[in-house]
N, C-alpha and C positions, 0 to 999 in steps of 0.2 A: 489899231493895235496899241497908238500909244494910251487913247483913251483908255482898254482894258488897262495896260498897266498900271494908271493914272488910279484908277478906282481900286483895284488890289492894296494899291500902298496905302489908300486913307480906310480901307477896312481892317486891312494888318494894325495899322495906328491907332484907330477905334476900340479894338479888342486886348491893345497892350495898355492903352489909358486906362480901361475897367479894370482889368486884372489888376493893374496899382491901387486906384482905390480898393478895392476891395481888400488889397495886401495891406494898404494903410489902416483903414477902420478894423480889420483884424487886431492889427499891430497895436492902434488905439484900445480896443476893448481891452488884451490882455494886460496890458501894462495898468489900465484903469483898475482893472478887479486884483491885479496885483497893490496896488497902493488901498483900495477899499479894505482888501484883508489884511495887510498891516497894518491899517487902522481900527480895527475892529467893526468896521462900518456894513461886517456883512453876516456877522452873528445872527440877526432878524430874520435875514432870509435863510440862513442857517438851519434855525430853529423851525421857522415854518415850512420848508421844504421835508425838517427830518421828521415832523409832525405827519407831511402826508405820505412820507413813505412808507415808513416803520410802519405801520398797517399793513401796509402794501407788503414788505417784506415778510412780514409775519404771518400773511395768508400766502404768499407763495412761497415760504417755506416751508408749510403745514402740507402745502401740495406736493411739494417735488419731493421733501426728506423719503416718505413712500416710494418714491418710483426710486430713487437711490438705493432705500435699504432693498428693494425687490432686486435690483441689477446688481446689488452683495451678496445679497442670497443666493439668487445663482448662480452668483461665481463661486462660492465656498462649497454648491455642492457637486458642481464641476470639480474644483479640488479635492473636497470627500470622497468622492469616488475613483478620482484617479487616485487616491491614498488606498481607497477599499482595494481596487483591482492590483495594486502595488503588494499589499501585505497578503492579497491571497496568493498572487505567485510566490509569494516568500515562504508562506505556508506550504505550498505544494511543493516546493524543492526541499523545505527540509522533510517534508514526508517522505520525498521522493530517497533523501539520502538515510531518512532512517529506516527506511524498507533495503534499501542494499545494506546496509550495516547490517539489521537484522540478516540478511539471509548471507551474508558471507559471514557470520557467526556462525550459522546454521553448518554451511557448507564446509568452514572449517574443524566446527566439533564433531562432525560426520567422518572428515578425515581424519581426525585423533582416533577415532572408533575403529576408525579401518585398521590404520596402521597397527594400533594397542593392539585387536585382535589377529593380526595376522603376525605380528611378536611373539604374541603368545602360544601361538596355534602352527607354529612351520611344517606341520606336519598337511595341510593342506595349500592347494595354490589356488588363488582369488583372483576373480574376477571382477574387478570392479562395474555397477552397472545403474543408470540411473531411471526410475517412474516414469514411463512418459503418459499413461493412464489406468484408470482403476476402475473397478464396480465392486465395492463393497455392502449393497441396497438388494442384490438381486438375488436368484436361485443361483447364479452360480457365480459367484464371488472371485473376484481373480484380480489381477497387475501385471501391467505388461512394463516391458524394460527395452531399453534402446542397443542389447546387443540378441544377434541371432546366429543361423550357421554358420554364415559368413567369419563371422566373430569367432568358430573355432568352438559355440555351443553345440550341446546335442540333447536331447530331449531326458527327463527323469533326473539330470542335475539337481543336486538340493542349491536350496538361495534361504539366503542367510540375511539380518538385519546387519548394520554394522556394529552393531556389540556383539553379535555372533549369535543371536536369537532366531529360531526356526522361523523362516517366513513358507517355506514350502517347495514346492521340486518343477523344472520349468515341463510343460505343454504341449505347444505348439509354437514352430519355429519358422521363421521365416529368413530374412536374410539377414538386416542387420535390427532383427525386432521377434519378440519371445512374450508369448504366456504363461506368465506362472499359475500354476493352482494352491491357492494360500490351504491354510490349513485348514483356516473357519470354511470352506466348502464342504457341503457335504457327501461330496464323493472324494474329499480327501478320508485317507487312515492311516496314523502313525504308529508304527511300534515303539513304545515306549516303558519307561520304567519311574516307580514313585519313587524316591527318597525318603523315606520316613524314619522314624525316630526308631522303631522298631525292627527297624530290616528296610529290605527291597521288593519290590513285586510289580510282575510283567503285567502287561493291559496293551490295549490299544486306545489311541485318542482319534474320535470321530470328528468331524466337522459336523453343525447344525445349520439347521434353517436361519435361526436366530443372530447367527455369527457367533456362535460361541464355541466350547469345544466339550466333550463328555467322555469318560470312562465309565462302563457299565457291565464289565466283568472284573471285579477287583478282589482279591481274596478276602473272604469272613474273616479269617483268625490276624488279618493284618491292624493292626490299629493306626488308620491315617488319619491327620489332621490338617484345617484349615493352614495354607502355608506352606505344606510341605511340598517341595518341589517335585517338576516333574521335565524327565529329559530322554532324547531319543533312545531305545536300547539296542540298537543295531541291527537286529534281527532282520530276517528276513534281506539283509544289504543293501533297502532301497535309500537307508539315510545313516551317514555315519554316525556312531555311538558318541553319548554326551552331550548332545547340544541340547541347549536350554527351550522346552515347549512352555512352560506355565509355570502357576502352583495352584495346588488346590483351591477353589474356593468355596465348593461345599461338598458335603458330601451326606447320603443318603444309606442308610442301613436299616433292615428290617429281618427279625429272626424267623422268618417265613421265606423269605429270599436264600439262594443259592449264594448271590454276591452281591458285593455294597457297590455301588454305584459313585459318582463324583462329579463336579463341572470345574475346570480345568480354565482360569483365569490366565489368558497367553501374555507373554512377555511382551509381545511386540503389538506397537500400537500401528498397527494398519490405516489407520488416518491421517497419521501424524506421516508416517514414512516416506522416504520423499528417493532414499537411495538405497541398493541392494549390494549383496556379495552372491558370486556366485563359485560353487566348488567344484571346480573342474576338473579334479585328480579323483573322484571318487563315482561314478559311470556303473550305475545297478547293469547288473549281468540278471538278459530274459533267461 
């Protein structure tokens, strides 16, 4: 045992000896190259050292600058697209907020209409009612609305645009949903009356295939012209008197004909229309 520890302690000794040299000739070199380069004594080596490197550096600079600008590259377009995905949300919100701007313009110049013509008009009570589908495309052209019996409708009601323009009379009813039949059907007929500069004169306005609407018994001796208005005449009590159908937009006359004929350009734009009135004090009597 004491022999082991006898050998431990002169190898612990042996390994502290070397580590000093080594810390000495360390200690030596730096101080030496410290005093060689305040004396300028290492310029030579200086010079030919930067002789062989500068090569060196300049072909491994020529190498990596590449691989650098590649690893920029892809970063800027990592950031260009998170900048693209950034302004396209930007864009779609403010579309988003000018689509509701737009339609509560919409919503509330519908309700100036409402209101204006039910000021004007006290002698009817309105129903307010809103599109909730159409066919304007087919043989039988119609719009439906989101009130029905339920709602205190009954069927042959006229429905109104909100400026108070003839949209046509309701259908079929269901509970809280209703079909109207517009005027352009052509199983609609209105009695109506022209406006003209000359007088007044009774007709009926048909619905067409086309979507349009026609007059085709009109008096010879009347003289109508493009423009002149045309509005319900009460008759018959299926739609109360005055409300606004159209104006003329052409009209047809031949001195071999019985009567001039017309095509009746309507007020209400059926594509555009988006809300209804409906007149609920005025119920045609079978």
């Amino acid at each position: 045992m004491a022999r082991l520890h006898h050998e431990g302690k002169g190898l612990y000794q042996l390994q502290t000896s070397r580590a000093l040299i080594w810390l000495g000739m360390f200690l030596v070199l730096s101080v030496s190259l410290i005093v060689l380069d305040q004396l300028q004594r290492l310029n030579g080596a200086e010079s030919a050292a930067s002789r062989l490197l500068v090569p060196v550096q300049t072909e491994l600079t020529q190498k990596v600058n590449p691989v650098f600008d590649f690893w920029a590259t892809l970063e800027q377009i990592g950031q260009l697209r998170q900048e693209n995905t950034r302004l396209q949300a930007q864009v779609q919100q403010l579309e988003l907020q000018a689509r509701q701007g737009r339609l509560a313009e919409a919503q509330n110049s519908t309700m100036r209409a409402q209101l204006h013509y039910a000021q004007a008009n006290p002698q009817f009570k309105l129903a307010p009612a809103t599109i909730i589908g159409k066919d304007l495309h087919g043989l039988d052209d119609y719009i439906e609305i989101d009130r029905g019996a339920l709602d205190g409708l009954k069927p042959a009601m006229t429905v109104i645009s909100p400026e108070g323009f003839l949209v046509g009379r309701l259908s079929q009813l269901e509970g809280h949903r209703a079909r109207v039949l517009i005027i352009t059907n052509p199983e609609s007929a209105v009695a109506a009356t022209i406006v003209a500069a000359a007088g007044t004169t009774d007709d009926v306005v048909d619905g067409q295939l086309d979507g349009r609407l026609s007059m085709t018994n009109i008096q010879q001796n009347l003289p109508i012209a493009k423009g002149d208005d045309v509005v319900t005449s009460g008759l018959g009590g299926n739609f109360p008197k005055g409300l606004k159908i159209g104006q003329i937009a052409a009209v047809q006359k031949s001195d071999v004909q019985l009567f001039q004929q017309a095509e009746v350009a309507p007020y209400c734009d059926f594509g555009k229309l988006s809300a209804v009135e409906v007149i609920t004090n005025n119920v045609p009597i079978d």
